[in-house]
C-alpha positions in Angstrom: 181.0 49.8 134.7 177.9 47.6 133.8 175.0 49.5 135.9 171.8 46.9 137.0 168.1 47.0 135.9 165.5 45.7 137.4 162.0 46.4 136.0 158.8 45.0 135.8 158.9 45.1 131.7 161.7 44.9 129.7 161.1 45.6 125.8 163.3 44.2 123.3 162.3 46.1 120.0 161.5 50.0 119.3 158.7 48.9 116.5 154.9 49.0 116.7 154.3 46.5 118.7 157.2 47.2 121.1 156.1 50.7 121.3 152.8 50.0 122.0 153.5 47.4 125.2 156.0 50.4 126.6 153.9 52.9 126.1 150.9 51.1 127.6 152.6 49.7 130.4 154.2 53.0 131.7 151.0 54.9 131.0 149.6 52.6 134.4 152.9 53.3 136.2 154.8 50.6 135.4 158.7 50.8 135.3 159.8 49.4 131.7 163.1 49.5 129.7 162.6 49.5 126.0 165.8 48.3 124.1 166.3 49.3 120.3 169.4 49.5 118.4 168.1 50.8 115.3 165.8 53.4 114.4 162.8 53.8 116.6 159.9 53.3 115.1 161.3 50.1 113.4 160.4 48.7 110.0 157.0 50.3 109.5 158.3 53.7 109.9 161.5 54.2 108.4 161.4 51.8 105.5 158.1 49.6 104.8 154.7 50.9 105.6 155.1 54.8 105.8 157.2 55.4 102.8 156.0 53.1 101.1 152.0 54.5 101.1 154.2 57.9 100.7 155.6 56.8 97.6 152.3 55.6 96.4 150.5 58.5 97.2 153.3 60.4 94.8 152.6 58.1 92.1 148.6 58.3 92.6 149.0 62.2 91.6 151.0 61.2 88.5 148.7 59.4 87.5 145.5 61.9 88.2 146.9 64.1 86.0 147.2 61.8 83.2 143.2 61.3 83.9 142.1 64.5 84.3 141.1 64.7 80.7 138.0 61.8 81.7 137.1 64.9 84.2 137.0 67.1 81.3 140.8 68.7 82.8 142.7 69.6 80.5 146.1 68.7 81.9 149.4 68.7 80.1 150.8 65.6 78.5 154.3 66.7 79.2 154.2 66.9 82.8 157.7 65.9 84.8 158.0 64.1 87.6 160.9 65.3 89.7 161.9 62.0 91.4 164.2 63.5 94.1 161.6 65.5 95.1 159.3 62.6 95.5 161.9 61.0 98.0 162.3 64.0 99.6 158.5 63.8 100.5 158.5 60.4 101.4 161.4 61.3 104.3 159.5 64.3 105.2 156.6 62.4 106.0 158.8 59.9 107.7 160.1 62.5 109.8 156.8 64.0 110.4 155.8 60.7 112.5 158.9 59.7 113.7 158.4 62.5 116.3 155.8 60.4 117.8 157.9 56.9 117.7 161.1 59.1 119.4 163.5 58.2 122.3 162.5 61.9 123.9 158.7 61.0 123.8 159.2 57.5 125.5 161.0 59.2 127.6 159.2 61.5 128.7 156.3 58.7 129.2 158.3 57.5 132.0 160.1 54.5 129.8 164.0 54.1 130.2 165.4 53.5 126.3 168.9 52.1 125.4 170.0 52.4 122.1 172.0 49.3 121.6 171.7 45.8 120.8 170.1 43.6 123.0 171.4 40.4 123.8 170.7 37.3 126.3 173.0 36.4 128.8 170.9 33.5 130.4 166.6 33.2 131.3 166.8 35.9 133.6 169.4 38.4 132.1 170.1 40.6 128.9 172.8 43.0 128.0 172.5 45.9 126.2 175.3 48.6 126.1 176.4 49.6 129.4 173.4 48.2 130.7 172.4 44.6 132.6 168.6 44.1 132.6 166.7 41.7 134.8 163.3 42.2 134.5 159.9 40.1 136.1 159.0 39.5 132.2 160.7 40.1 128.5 158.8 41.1 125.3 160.8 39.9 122.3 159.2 42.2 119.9 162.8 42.7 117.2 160.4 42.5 113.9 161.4 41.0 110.9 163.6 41.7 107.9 164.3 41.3 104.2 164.6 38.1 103.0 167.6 38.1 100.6 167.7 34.5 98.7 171.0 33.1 97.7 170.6 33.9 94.1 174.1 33.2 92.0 175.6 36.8 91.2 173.3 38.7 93.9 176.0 40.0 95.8 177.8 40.8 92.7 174.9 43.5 91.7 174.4 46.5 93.5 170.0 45.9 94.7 167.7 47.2 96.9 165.3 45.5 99.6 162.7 47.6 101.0 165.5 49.0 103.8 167.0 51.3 100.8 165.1 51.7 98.1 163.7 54.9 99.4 167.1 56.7 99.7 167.1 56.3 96.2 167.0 59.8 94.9 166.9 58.8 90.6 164.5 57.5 88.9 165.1 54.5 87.8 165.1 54.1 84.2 163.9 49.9 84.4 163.4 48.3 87.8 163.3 44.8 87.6 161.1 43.5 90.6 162.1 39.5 91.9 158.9 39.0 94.0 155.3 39.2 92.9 153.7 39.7 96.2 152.4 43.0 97.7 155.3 45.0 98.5 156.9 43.9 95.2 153.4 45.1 93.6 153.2 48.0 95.5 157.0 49.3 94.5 156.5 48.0 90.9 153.0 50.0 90.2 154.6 53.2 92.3 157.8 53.6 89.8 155.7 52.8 86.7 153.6 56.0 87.8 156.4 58.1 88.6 157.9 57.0 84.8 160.0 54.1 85.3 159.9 50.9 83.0 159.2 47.8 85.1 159.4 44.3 85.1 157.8 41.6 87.9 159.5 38.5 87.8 157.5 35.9 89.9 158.6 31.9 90.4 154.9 31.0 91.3 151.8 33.4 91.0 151.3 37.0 91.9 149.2 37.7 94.9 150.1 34.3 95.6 148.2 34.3 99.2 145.0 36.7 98.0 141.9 35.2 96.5 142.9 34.8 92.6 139.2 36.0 91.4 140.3 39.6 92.7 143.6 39.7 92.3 143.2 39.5 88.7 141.4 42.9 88.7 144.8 44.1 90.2 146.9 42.7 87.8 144.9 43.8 84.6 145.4 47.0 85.8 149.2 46.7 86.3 149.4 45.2 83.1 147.2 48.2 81.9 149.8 50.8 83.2 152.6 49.1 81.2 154.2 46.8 83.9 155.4 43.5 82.8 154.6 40.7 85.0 155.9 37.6 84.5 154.9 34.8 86.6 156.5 31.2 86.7 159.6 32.5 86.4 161.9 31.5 88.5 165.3 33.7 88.9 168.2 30.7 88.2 171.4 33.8 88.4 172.2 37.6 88.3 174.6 39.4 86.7 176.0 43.1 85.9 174.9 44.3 82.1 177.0 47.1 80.6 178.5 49.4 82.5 176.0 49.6 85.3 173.2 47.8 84.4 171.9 44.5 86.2 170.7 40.8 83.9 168.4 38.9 85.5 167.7 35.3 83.9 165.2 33.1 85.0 163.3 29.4 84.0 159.9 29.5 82.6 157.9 26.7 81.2 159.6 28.0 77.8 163.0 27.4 78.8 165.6 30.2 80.4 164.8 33.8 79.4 166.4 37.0 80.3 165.7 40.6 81.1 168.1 43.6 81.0 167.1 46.2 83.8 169.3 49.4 85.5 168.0 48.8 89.0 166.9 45.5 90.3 164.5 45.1 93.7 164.9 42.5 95.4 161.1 41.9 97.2 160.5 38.2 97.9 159.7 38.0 101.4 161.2 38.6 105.3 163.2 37.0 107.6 162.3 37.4 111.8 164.6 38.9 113.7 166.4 36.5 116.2 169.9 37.5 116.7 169.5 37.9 120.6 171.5 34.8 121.9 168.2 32.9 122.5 170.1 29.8 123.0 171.5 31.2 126.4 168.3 31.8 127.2 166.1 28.7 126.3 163.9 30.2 124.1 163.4 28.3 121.1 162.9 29.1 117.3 163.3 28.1 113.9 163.2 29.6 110.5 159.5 31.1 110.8 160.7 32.5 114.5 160.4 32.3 117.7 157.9 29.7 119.0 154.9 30.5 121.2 151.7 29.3 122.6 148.5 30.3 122.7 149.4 33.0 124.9 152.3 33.9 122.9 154.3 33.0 125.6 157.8 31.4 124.5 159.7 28.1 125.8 161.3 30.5 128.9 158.0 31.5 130.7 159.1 34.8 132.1 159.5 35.9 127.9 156.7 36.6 125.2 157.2 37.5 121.6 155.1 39.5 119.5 154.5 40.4 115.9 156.7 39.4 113.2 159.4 37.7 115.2 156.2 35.6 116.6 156.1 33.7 113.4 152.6 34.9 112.8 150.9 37.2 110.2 154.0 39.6 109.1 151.5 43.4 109.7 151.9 46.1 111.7 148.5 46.0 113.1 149.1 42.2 114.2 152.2 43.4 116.3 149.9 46.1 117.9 147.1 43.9 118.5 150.0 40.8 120.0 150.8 44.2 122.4 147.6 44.5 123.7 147.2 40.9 124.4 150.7 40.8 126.0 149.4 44.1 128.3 146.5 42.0 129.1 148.4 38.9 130.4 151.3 40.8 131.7 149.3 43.6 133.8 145.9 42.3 134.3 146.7 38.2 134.5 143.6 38.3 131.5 143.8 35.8 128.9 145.9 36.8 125.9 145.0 34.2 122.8 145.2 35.6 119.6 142.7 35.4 116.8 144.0 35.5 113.3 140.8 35.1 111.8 139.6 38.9 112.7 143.2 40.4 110.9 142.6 42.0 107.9 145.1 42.9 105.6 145.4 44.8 102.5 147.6 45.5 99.6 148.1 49.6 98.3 148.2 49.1 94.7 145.3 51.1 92.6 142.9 49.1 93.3 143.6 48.3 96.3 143.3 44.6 97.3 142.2 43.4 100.9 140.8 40.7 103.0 139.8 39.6 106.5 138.7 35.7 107.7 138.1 33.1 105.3 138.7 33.3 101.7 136.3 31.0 99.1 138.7 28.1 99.0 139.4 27.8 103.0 135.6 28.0 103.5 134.8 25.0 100.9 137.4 23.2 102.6 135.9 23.8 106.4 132.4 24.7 105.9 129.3 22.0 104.7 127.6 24.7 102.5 128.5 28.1 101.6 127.3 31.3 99.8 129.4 33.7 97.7 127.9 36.7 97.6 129.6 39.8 95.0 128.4 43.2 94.0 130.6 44.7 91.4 132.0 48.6 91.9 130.8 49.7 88.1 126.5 49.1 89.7 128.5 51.7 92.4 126.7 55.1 91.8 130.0 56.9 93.8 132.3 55.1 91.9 130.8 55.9 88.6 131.1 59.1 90.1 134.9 58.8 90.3 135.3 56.4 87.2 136.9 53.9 90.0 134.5 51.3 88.5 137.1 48.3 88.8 136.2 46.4 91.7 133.7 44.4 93.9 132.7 43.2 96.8 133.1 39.2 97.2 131.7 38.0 101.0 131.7 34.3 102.2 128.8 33.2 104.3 127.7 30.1 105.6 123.6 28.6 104.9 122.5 30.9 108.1 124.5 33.9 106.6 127.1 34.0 109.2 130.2 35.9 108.1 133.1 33.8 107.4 134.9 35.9 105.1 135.4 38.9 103.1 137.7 40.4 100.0 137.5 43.6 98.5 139.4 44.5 95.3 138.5 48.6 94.4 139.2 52.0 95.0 139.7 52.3 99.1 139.2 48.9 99.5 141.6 48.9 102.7 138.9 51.3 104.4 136.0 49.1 103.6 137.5 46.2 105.1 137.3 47.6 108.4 133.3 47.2 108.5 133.8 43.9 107.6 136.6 42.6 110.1 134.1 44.3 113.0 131.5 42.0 112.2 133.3 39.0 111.7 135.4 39.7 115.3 131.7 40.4 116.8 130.5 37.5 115.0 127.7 39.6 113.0 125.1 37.9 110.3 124.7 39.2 107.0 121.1 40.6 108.5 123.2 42.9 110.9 124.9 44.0 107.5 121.8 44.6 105.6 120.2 46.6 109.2 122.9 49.5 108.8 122.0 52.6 106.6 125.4 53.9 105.1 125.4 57.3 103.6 124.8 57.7 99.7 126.8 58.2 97.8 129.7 55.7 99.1 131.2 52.9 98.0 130.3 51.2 101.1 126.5 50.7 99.7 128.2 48.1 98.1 129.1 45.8 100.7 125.7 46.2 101.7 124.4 45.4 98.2 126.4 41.9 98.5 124.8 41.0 101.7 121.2 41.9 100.2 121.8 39.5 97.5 122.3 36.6 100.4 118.3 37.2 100.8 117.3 37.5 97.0 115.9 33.8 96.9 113.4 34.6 99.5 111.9 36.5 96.7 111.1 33.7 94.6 109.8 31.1 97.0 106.1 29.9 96.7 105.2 30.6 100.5 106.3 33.9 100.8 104.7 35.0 97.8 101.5 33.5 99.1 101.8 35.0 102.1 102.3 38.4 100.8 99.1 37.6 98.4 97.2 37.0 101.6 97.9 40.2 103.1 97.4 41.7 100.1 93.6 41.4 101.0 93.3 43.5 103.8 94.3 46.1 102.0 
């Protein structure tokens, strides 16, 4: 017998963003039912952002012991990597967080969960399981998945997506990547480490949305490590090699070239999540996902949708920031219009890659008269230190030195963003930046380095200079 709910809140997703509205909501009180009929935790848990850093981090080590001799460590050269091992670590850290994403804690926070699939009867009503929920409002918050293209022979080829690769427990002995973007960059550079041959196969330019003056300091390094990246290539068919082996061929300006692999990644973007009978209940979408305002409201007014399904920037830490909008709106009738310009993101590879607001060619396009400001990591005392020398700084300012945008390609660069999206979401100058007085040695003297250099011209301009000469004479 179908049992009746009537809350104020009904969730429809168990990732971050989900998560983060239930939790919020019954932390004032507020009765909420959270629907999930996967894994809790979603995507960014059990398959993309936590494993993935995991397996990074493993490959990170490998590779610190083949540079220990610039250390003066004397490390062996034989060194094994025991690749089951290193998947076992990656689902013990998985398991070590899921404890905080799990049905018991939400629970226990006061938040009814129903593991099944959610779907929409009309505007007012879904089913899930045994369970009919009618709720004051809906949060669509279902996430996004692999994007699997319809290549010719895909589905003849045993592949991965990121949803399985980490089950994987042998080493690969060549992983051929389709997908030059960060998580097929991430994967790629990760195997390479942990000793697997690896080729990138991508149909238009790697780091295809990143500033392409940084994102070549990436790719010399991935080239560095051994990993072949190809780009215009575009994958035409797939096929088995050998017994158990996988062909990729693909177009290049040269004509139709192949590559022989024994494990082939499939990496060339996501899908949103909309399987929910949205029809029934007039909420519209389309390939990109649902469709919202500016309130991230959708085309039924008592429903919302957040993070990836929202059509919006595909990050965990946009789906968290869409819940606290959504809280906002929902609980406190507060305005909930999202800024994309204040989202940073950034890429895991060593370096790391990352960027928040404009990049140089948005700003040229938008902005009268710009100044691009760089300091490079290798005038870095702390990175010298480290030998992390590869890198800089790059920030986009307008004539009066506002903020508009800033990249960082370098060792940690996905921490030093974070100074950098603060001041562009509190609208800070480049003299706020040059005010602060980081500790030394850090790498984050070089941020402040670039936005000194915004002031360097002041050094050279007749007036000044007299002026200085003037007070010169007093002593």
């Amino acid at each position: 017998m179908t049992k009746l709910l009537t809350p104020d809140i009904c969730v429809i997703g168990g990732g971050s963003g989900g998560l983060s509205v239930a939790a919020a909501a019954a932390a004032f009180g507020v009765p909420v039912v959270l629907i999930e009929k996967g894994k809790m935790g979603g995507d960014c848990l059990n398959y993309g952002c936590v494993p993935s850093k995991a397996m990074l981090a493993a490959g990170k080590h490998a590779q610190a012991v083949r540079d220990a001799k610039k250390f003066g460590v004397m490390a062996s050269p034989d060194f094994d990597v025991d690749f089951k091992a290193v998947a076992n670590h990656v689902k013990s850290v998985i398991d070590t967080i899921a404890v905080n994403d799990s049905v018991e804690r939400f629970t226990a926070l006061g938040v009814t969960v129903i593991s099944a699939k959610a779907q929409f009867r009309d505007a007012i009503t879904v089913l899930a399981g045994d369970y009919e929920i009618r709720p004051r409002r809906f949060v669509i918050a279902t996430g996004s998945s692999p994007f699997v293209p319809p290549i010719p022979g895909l589905d003849t080829v045993a592949h991965f997506t990121n949803e399985n690769i980490f089950e994987n427990t042998r080493r690969p002995d060549h992983l051929v990547v389709i997908g030059g973007g960060p998580i097929g960059l991430e994967m790629a550079q990760a195997h390479r480490r942990l000793g697997s041959e690896v080729t990138v196969l991508e149909a238009a330019r790697a780091f295809g949305k990143d500033d392409p003056e940084l994102a070549a300091v990436v790719l010399d390094r991935l080239g560095a490590e051994g990993i072949v990246i190809r780009e215009g290539a575009k994958v035409t068919r797939v096929e088995k090699s050998g017994r158990s082996g996988v062909r990729v061929i693909f177009e290049t300006a040269n004509g139709e070239e192949k590559v022989d692999g024994t494990h082939l990644l499939v990496a060339v973007g996501r899908k949103p999540n909309v399987d929910l009978g949205l029809e029934a209940a007039g909420i519209e979408f389309d390939r990109r996902g649902i469709k919202v305002d500016d309130k991230l409201r959708t085309t039924n007014k008592r429903a919302y949708a957040i993070g990836d399904v929202a059509g919006s920037l595909q990050f965990t830490h946009m789906a968290g920031y869409h819940a606290g909008l959504v809280i906002r709106s929902i609980l406190f009738r507060m305005g909930a219009k999202p800024d994309v310009s204040i989202i940073p993101w950034a890429t895991y590879t060593d370096p790391e890659l990352a960027h928040v607001g404009m990049d140089e060619k948005t700003a040229r396009d938008k902005v009268k008269q710009i100044n691009v400001l760089r300091w490079p990591f290798h005038e870095n005392d702390r990175a010298q230190a480290e030998r992390k020398t590869a890198g800089m700084v790059k920030i986009i300012a307008d004539r009066k030195g506002r903020i508009l945008g800033a990249t960082i390609v370098g060792a940690n660069a996905g921490e030093l963003i974070g100074l950098w999206a603060l001041a562009i979401t509190k609208k800070m100058t480049l003299r706020d930046m040059t005010a602060y007085v980081p500790p030394y040695p850090t790498m984050t003297e070089a941020g402040k380095r670039a936005a000194v250099t915004f002031y360097a011209p002041l050094t050279r301009k007749p007036l000044i200079r007299s002026a200085i000469s003037f007070l010169r004479r007093f002593g």
